[in-house]
MDTraj code that builds the backbone (N, CA, C; nanometers):
import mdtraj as md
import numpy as np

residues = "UNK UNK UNK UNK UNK UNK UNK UNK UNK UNK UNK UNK UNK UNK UNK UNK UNK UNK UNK UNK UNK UNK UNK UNK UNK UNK UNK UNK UNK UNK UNK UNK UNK UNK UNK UNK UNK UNK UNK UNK UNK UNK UNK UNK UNK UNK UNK UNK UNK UNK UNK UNK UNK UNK UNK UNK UNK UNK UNK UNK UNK UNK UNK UNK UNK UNK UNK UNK UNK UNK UNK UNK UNK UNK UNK UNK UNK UNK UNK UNK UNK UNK UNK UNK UNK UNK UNK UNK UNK UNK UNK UNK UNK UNK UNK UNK UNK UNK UNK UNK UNK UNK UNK UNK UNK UNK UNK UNK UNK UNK".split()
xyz = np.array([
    [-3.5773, -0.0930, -0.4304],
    [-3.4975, -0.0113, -0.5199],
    [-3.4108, 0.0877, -0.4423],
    [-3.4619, 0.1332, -0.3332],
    [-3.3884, 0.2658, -0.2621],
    [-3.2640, 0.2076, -0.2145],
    [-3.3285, 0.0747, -0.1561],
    [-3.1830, -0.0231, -0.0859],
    [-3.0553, -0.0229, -0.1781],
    [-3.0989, -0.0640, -0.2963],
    [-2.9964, -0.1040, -0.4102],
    [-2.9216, 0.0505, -0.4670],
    [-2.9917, 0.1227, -0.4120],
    [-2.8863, 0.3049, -0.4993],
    [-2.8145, 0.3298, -0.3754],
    [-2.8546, 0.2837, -0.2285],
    [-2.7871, 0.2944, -0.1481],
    [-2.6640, 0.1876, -0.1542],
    [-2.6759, 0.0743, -0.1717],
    [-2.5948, -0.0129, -0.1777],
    [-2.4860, 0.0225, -0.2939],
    [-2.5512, 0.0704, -0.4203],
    [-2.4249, 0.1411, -0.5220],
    [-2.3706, 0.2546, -0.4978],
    [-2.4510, 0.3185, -0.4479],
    [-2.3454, 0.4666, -0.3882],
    [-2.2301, 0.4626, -0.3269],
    [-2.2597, 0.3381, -0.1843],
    [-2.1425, 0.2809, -0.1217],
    [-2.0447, 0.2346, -0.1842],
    [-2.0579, 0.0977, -0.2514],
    [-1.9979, 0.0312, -0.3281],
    [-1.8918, 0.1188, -0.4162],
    [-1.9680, 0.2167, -0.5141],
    [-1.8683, 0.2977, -0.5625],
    [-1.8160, 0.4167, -0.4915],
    [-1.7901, 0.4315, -0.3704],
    [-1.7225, 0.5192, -0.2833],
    [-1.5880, 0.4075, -0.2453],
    [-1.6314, 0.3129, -0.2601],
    [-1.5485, 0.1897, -0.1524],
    [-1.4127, 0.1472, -0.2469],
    [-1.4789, 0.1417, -0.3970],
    [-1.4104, 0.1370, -0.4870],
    [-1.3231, 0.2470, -0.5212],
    [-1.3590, 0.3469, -0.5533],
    [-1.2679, 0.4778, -0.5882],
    [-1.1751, 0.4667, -0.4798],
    [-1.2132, 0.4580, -0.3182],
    [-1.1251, 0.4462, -0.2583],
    [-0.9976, 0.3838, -0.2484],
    [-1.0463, 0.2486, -0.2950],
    [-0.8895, 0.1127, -0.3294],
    [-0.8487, 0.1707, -0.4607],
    [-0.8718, 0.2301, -0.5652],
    [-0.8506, 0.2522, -0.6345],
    [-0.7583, 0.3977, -0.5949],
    [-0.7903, 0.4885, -0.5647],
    [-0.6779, 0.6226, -0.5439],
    [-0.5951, 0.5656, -0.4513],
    [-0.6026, 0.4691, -0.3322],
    [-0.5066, 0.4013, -0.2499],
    [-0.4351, 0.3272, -0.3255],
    [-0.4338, 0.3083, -0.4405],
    [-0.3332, 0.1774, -0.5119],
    [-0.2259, 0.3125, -0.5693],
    [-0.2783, 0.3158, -0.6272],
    [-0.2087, 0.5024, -0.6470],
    [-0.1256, 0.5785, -0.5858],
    [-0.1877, 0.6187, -0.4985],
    [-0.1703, 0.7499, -0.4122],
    [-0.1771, 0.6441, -0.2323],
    [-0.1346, 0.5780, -0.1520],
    [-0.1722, 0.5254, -0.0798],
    [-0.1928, 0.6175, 0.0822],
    [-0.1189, 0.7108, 0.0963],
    [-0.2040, 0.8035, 0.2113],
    [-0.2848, 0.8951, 0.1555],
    [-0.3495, 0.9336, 0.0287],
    [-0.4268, 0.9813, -0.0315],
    [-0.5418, 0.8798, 0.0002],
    [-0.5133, 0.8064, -0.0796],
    [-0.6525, 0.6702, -0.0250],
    [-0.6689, 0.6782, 0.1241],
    [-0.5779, 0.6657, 0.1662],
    [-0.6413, 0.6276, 0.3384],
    [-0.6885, 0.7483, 0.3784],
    [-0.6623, 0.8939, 0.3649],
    [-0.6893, 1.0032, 0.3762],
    [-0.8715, 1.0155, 0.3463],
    [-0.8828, 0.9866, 0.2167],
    [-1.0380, 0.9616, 0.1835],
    [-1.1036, 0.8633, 0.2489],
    [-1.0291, 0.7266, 0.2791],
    [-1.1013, 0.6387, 0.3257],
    [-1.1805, 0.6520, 0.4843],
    [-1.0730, 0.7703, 0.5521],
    [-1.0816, 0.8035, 0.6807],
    [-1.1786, 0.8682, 0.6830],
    [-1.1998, 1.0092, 0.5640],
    [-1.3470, 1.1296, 0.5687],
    [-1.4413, 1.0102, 0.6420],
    [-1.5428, 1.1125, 0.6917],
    [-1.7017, 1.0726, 0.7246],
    [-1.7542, 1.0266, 0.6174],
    [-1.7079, 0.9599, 0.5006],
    [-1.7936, 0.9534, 0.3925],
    [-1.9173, 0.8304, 0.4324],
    [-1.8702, 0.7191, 0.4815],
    [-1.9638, 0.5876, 0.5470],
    [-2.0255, 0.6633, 0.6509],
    [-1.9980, 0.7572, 0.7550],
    [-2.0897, 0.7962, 0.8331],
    [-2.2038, 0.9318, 0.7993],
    [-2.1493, 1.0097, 0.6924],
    [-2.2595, 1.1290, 0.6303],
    [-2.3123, 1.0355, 0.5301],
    [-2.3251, 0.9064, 0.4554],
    [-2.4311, 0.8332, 0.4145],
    [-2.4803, 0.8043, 0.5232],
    [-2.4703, 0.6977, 0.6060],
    [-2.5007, 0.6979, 0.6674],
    [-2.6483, 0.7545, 0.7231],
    [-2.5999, 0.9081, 0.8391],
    [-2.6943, 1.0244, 0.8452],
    [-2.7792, 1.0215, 0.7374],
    [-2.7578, 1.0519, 0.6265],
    [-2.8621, 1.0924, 0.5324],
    [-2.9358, 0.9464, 0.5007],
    [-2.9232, 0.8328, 0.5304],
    [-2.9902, 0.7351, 0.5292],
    [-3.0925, 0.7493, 0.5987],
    [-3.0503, 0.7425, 0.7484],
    [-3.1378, 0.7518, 0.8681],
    [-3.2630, 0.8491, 0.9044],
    [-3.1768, 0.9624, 0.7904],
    [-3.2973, 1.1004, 0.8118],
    [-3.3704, 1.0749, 0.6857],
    [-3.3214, 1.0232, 0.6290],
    [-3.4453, 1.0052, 0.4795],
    [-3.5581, 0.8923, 0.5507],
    [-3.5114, 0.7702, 0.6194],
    [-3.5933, 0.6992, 0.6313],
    [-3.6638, 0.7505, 0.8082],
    [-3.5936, 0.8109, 0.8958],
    [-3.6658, 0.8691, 0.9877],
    [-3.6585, 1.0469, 1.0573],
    [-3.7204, 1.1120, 0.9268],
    [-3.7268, 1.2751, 0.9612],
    [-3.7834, 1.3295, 1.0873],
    [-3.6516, 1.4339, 1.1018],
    [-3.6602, 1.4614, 1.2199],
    [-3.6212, 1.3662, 1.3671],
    [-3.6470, 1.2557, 1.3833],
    [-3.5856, 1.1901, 1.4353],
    [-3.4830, 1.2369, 1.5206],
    [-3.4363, 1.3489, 1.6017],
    [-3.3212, 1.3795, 1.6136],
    [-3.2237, 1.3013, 1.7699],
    [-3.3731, 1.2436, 1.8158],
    [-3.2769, 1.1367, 1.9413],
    [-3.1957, 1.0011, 1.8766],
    [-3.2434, 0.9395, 1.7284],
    [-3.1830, 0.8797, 1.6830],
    [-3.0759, 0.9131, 1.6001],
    [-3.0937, 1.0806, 1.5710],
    [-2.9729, 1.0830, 1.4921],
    [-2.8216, 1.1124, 1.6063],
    [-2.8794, 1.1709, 1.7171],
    [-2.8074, 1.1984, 1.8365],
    [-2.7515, 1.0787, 1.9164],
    [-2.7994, 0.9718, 1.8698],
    [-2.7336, 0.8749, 1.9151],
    [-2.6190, 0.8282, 1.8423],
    [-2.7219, 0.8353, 1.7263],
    [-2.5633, 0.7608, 1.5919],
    [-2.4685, 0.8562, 1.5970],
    [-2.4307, 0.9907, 1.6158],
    [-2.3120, 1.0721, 1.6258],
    [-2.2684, 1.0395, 1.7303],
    [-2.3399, 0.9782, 1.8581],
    [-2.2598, 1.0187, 1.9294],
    [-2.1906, 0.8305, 1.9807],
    [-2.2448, 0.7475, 1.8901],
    [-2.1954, 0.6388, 1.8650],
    [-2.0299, 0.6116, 1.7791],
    [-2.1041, 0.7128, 1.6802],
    [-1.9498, 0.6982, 1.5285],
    [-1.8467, 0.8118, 1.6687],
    [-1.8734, 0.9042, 1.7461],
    [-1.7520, 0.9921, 1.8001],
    [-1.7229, 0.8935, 1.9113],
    [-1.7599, 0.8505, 1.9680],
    [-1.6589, 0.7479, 2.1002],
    [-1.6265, 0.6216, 2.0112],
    [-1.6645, 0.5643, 1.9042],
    [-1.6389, 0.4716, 1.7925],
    [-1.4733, 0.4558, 1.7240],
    [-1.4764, 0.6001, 1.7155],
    [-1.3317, 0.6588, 1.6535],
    [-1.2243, 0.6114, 1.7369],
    [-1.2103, 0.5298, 1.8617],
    [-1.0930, 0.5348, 1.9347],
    [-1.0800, 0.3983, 1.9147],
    [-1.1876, 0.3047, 1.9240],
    [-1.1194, 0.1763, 1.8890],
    [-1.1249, 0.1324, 1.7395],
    [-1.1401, 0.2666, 1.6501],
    [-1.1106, 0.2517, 1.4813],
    [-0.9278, 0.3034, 1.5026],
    [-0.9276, 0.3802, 1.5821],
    [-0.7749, 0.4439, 1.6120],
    [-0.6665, 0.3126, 1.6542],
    [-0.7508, 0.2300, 1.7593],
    [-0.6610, 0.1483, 1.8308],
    [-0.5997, 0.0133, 1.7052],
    [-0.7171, -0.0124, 1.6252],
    [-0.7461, -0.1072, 1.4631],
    [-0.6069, -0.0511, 1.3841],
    [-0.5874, 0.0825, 1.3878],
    [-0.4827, 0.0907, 1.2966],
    [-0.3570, 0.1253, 1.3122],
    [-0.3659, 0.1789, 1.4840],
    [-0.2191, 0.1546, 1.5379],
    [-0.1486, 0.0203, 1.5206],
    [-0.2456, -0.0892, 1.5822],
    [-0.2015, -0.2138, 1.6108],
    [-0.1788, -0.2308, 1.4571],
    [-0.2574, -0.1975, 1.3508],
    [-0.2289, -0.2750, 1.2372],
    [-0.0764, -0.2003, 1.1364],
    [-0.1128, -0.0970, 1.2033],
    [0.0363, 0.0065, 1.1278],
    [0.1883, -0.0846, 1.1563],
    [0.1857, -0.0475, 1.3161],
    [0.3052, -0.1439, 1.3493],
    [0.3266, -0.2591, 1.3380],
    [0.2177, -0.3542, 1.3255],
    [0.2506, -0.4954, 1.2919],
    [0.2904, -0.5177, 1.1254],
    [0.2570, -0.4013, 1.0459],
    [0.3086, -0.4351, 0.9000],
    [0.4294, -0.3489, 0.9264],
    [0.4574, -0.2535, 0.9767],
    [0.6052, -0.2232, 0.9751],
    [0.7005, -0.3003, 1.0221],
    [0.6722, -0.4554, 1.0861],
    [0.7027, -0.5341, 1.1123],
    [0.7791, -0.6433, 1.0271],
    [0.6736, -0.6489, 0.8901],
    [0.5948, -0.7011, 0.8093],
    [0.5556, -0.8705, 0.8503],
    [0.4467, -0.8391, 0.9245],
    [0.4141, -0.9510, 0.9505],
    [0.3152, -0.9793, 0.8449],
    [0.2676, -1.1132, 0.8322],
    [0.1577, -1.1483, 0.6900],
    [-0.0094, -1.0531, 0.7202],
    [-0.0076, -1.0408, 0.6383],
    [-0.1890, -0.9795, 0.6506],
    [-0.2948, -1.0660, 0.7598],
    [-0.2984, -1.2205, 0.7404],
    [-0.3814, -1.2553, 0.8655],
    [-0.3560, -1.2187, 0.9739],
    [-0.2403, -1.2256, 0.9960],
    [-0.1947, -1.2045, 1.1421],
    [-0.2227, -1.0407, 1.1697],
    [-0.1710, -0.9662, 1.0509],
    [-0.2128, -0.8258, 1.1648],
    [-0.3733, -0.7494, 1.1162],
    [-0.4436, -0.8549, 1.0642],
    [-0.6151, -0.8311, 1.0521],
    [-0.6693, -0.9217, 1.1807],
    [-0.5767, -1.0092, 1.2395],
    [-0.6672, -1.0677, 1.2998],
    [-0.5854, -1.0144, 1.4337],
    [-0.5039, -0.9504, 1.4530],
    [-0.4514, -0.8945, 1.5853],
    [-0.5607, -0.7208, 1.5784],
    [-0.5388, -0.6768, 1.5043],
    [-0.5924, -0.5869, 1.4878],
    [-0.7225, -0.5495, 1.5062],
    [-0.8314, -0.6877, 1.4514],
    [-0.9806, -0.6856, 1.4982],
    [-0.9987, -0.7226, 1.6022],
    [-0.8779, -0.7887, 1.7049],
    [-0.8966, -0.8214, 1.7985],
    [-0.8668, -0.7255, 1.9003],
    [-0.7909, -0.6361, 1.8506],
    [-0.8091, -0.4531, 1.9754],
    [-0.9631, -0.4452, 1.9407],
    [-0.9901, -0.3991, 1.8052],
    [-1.0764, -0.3429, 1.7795],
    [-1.1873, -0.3887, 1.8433],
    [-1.2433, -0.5249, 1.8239],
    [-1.3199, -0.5806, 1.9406],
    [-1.3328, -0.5713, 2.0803],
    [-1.1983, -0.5426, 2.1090],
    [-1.2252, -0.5348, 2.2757],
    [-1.2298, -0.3844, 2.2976],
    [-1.1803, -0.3116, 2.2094],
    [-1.2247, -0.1560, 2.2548],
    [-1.3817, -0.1333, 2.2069],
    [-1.4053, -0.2228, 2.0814],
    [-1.5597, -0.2125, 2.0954],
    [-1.6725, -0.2706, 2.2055],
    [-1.6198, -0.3633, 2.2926],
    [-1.6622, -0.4031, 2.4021],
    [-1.6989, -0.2630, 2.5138],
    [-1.5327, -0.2065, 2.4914],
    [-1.5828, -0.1504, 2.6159],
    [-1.6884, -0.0136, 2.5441],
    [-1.6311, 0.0094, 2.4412],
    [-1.7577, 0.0977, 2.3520],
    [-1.8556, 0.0894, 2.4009],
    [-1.9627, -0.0266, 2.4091],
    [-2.0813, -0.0339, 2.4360],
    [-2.1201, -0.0831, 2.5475],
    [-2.0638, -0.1356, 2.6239],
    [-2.0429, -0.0951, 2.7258],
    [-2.0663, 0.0749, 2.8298],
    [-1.9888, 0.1287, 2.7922],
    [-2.0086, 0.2708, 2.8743],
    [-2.0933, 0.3646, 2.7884],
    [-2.1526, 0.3068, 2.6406],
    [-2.2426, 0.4015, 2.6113],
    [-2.4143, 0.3582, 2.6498],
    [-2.4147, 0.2611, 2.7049],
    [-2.5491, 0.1472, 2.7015],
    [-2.6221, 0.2406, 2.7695],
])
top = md.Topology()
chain = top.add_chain()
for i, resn in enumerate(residues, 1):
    res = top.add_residue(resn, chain, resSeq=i)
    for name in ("N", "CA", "C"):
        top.add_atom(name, md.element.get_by_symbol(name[0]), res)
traj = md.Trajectory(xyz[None], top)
């Protein structure tokens, strides 16, 4: 049951989000950007392991060096639609920074 209120909490965060982005579209991305997936997140981790604080010290300090190849995901993907190239092409150019900056991500945090 806990899984499933977690799973709807998300779900309807994820939604409101496409939803004020259809709207309002740097409003949406504005919200979509907050910590909202990473302060669930946290409060996941500390509900299911209190106190815990080497694991929560890891996951911050995972989501903060994380942020650069989420940065590199939407440069590449900004300019390739100002391009307007089709959506596969700049989701799949785009996960493909994102991948290799997540490489080196874990990499230098291991």
């Amino acid at each position: 049951m806990q899984t499933f209120v977690k799973a709807l909490i998300s779900l309807t965060i994820i939604i409101a989000c496409a939803r004020i982005g259809k709207r309002f579209p740097t409003l949406g991305g504005l919200i979509a950007t907050m910590p909202l997936t990473s302060l669930l997140v946290l409060l996941w981790l500390w509900s299911e392991s209190p106190g815990d604080y080497r694991l929560m010290e890891g996951y911050t300090r995972g989501v903060l060096w994380g942020i650069i190849p989420t940065i590199l995901f939407f440069v590449v993907a900004y300019v390739l639609f100002r391009r307007h190239l089709p959506l596969p092409v700049v989701l799949a150019a785009s996960f493909g920074v994102w991948l290799a900056g997540a490489a080196v991500h874990q990499y230098f945090l291991k």
